[in-house]
C-alpha positions as CSV (number, residue, x, y, z in Angstrom):
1,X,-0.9,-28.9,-20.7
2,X,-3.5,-26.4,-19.4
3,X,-6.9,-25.7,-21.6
4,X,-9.5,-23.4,-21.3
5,X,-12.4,-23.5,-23.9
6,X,-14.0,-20.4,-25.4
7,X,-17.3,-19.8,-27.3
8,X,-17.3,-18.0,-30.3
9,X,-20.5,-16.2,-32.0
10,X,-21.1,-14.2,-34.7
11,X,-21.9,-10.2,-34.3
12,X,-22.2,-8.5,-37.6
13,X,-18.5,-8.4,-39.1
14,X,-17.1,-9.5,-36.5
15,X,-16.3,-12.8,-34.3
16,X,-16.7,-12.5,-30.2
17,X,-14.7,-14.8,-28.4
18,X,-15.8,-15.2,-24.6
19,X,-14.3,-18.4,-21.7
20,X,-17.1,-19.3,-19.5
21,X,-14.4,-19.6,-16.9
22,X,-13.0,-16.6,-17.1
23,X,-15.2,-14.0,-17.3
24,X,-13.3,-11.4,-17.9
25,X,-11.3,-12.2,-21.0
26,X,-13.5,-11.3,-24.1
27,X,-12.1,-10.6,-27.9
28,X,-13.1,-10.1,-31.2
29,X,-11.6,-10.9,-34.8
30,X,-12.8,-10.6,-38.2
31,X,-12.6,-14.3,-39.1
32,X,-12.8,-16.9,-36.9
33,X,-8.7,-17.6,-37.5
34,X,-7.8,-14.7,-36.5
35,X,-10.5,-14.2,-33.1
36,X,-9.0,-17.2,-31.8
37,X,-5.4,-16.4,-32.1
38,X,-6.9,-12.9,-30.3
39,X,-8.4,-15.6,-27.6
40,X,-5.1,-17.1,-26.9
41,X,-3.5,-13.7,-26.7
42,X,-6.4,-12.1,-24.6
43,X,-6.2,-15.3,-21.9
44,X,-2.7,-15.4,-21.3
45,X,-2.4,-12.1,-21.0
46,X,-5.3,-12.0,-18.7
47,X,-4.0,-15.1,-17.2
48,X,-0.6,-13.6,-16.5
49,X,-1.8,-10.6,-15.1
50,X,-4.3,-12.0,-12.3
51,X,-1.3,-14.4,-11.5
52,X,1.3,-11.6,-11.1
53,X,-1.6,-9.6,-8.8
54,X,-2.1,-12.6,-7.0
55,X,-5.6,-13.3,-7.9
56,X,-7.3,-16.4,-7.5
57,X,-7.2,-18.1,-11.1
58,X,-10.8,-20.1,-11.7
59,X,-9.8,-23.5,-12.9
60,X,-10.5,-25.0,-16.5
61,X,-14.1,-26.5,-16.4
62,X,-16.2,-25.5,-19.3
63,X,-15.5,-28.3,-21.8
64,X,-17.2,-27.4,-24.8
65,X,-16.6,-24.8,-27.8
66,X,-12.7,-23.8,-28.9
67,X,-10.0,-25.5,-27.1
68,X,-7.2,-22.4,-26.6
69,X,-4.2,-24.4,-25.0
70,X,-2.3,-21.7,-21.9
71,X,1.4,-20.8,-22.2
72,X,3.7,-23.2,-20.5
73,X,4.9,-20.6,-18.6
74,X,2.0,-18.7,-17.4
75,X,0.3,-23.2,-16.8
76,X,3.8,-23.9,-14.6
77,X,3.2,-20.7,-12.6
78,X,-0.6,-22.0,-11.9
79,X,0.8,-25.6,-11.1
80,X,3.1,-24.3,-8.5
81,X,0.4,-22.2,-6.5
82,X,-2.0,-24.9,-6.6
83,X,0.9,-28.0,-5.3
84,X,2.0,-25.4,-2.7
85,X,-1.6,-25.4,-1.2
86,X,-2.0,-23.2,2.1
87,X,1.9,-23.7,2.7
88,X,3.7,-20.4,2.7
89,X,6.3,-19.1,-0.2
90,X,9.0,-18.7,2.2
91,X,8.5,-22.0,3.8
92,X,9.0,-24.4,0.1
93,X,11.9,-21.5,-0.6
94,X,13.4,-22.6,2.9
95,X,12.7,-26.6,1.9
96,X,14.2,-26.3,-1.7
97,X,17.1,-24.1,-0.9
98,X,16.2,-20.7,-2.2
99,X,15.6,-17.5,-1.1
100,X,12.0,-16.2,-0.5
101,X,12.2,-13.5,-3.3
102,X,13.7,-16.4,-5.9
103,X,10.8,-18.2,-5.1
104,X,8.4,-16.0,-5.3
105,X,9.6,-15.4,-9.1
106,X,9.2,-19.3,-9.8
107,X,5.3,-18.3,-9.3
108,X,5.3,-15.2,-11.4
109,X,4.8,-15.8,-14.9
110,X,6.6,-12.5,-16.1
111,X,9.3,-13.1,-13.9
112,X,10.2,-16.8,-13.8
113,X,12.8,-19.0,-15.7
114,X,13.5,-22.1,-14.0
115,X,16.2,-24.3,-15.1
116,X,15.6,-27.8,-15.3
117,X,17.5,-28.7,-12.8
118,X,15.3,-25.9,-10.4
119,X,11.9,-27.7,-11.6
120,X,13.5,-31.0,-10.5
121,X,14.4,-29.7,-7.4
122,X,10.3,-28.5,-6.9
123,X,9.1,-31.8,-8.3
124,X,11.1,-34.1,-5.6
125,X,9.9,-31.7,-2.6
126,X,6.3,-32.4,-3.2
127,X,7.4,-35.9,-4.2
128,X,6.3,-35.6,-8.1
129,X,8.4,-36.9,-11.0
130,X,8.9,-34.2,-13.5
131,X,7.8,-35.4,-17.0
132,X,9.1,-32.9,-19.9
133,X,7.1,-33.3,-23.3
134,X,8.2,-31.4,-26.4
């Protein structure tokens, strides 16, 4: 599970939600409810989009404020770029058996959709166990 914290201060009507960590996701509610269900929604989305354009993604420091938990999707597509380090996409495609472009998807939040049996695959080529928590 992947957190990112987020302050929260009080402008007029209004509720402004900022993450130290990353900069450029900011949002506003009219109760402190709903500006942090707008947090959530404004980081993955943000989240999603810098990972789909290949931007570097700032890792979770800033501990204190409004815990807003990432979407297991958008948190599996950050895992994978950070355990496939300076290696190359085609070369883990070539050692798990898939094609470049498949892949490639596996690291694209809006694209990807592993199967279990695909995750279990990437978890015994970098010599992980997968542990699945519901």
């Amino acid at each position: 599970m992947m957190t990112y914290h987020c302050t929260i201060e009080k402008e007029g009507d209004e509720y402004i939600a900022q993450f130290p960590d990353m900069t450029n996701v900011v949002t506003c509610g009219f109760s402190q409810d709903e500006v942090l269900a707008m947090a959530k929604e404004a980081l993955d989305g943000c989240l999603e989009a810098d990972i789909s354009q290949g931007n570097k993604i700032p890792p979770p420091a800033f501990t204190e404020g409004y815990p807003i938990t990432v979407a297991s999707h958008i948190a599996l597509s950050l895992q994978l770029r950070e355990l496939r380090g300076e290696q190359s996409q085609s070369a883990i495609a070539q050692r798990l058996g898939l094609s470049y472009q498949a892949y490639q998807r596996l690291e694209n939040p809006r694209k990807a959709n592993p199967t279990v049996k695909t995750l279990e695959r990437i978890a015994r080529v970098y010599g992980r166990e997968l542990n699945i928590s519901i």
